[in-house]
Structure formats: C-alpha cells, structure tokens
N, C-alpha and C positions, 0 to 999 in steps of 0.2 A: 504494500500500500504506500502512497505517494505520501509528501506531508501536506498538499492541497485536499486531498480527500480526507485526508485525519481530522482536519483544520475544519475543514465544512463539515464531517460530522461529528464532530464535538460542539460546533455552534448551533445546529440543527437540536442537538440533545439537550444543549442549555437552557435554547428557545421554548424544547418542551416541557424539562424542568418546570420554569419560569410558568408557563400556560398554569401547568399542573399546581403551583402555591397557589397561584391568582385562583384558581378553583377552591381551593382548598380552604383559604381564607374568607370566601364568598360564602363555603356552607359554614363553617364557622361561625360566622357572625350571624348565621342566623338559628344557630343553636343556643347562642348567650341567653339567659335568663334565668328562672324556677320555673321550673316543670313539677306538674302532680303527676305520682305514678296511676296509672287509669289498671295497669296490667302486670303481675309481676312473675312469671314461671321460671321454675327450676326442677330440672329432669323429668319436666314433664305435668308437675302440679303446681296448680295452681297458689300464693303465698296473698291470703287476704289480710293478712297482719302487716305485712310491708304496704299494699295496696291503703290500710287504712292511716297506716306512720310514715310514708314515703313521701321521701321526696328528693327532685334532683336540681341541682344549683351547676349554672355554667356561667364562668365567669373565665375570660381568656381560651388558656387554651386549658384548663382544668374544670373537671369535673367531680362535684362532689354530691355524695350519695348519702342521703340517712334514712336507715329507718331504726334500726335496736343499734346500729352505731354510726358513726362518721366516716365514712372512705371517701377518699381523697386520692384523685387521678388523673392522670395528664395525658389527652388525649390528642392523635393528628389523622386528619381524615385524609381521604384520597376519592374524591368522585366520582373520577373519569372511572376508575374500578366498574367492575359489572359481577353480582350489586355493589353499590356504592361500601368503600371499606372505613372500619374503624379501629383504630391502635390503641389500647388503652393499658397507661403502667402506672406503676405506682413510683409517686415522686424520688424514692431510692436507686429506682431501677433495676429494682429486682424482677417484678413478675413482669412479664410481658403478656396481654391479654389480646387477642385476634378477635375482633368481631364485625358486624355487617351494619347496616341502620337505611333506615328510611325515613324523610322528612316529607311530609305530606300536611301544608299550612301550619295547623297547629300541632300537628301530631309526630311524638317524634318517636321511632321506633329503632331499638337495640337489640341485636340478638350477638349472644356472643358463648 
C-alpha cells in the first residue's frame, strides 16, 4: 500500500469516527434527565418493587440507578449500531456491561 492510500484512509476513518460522536452525543442528550422505571425484568421476571422505588437519573455521560441502592454508571452509546448499542461501566472500570436501548419520544428502553 502506497502512503497516499494510507493517508486517505485514515482521513476517511476519522471523518467517520467524527460522524459516529456527533451521533453519539445527539442521543445523549436526549437521554439527560429522570426517568420513572415503567418496567423492570431480570431472567425473565418481572421486579414490581424496583418498578415501584425506581428510578433512573442521566446527567452527562452517567447514569445513575436506584431502587434498594444507588448504582452509578458511565455510559457511551453508538447509534449507527443495528440495534442501537449501549456500554455501560462502573466509574472504577471494573465491570464492563454490553447492552442494547431504544428511544422512542419519551420512552426509553434498556436491555442488557
């Protein structure tokens, strides 16, 4: 390979870096706020006691969860993904958590 071709796809890849934040930061911001949990399952059942103490706070790029305690997590999406994807760690960075989400007006949905 030439250094002109390396040269132009390296800027081509930047260009789409670049697209890809400008997405990224787009659904971001429209994740910011508190959210009431409407829905909350885990392996399968359904949890009406997180449903009736939940709730989620988005502020930047973190997100914090309570219901019987506080979790606190730093999340970064990716859009263009198919479905749309969500990264979510804990501010140590230790666990790393893979999940999926849908924003549909007010409704925001996590699976992970």
């Amino acid at each position: 390979m030439n250094l002109f071709a390396a040269f132009v796809f390296a800027l081509a890849a930047a260009a789409s870096l670049a697209r890809a934040d400008d997405e990224g930061k787009k659904a971001a911001d429209a994740f910011q706020g508190e959210w009431k949990v409407l829905q909350f399952t885990k392996l399968g059942r359904d949890n009406p006691e997180v449903v009736k103490q939940g709730k989620v706070v988005i502020a930047g790029e973190k997100l914090t969860f309570t219901a019987d305690e506080e979790n606190v997590l730093v999340f970064t999406l990716d859009p263009a993904a198919s479905p749309p994807a969500i990264d979510l760690k804990r501010p140590d960075g230790k666990q790393l958590i893979l999940g999926i989400y849908k924003l549909e007006k007010d409704k925001l949905t996590i699976c992970f």
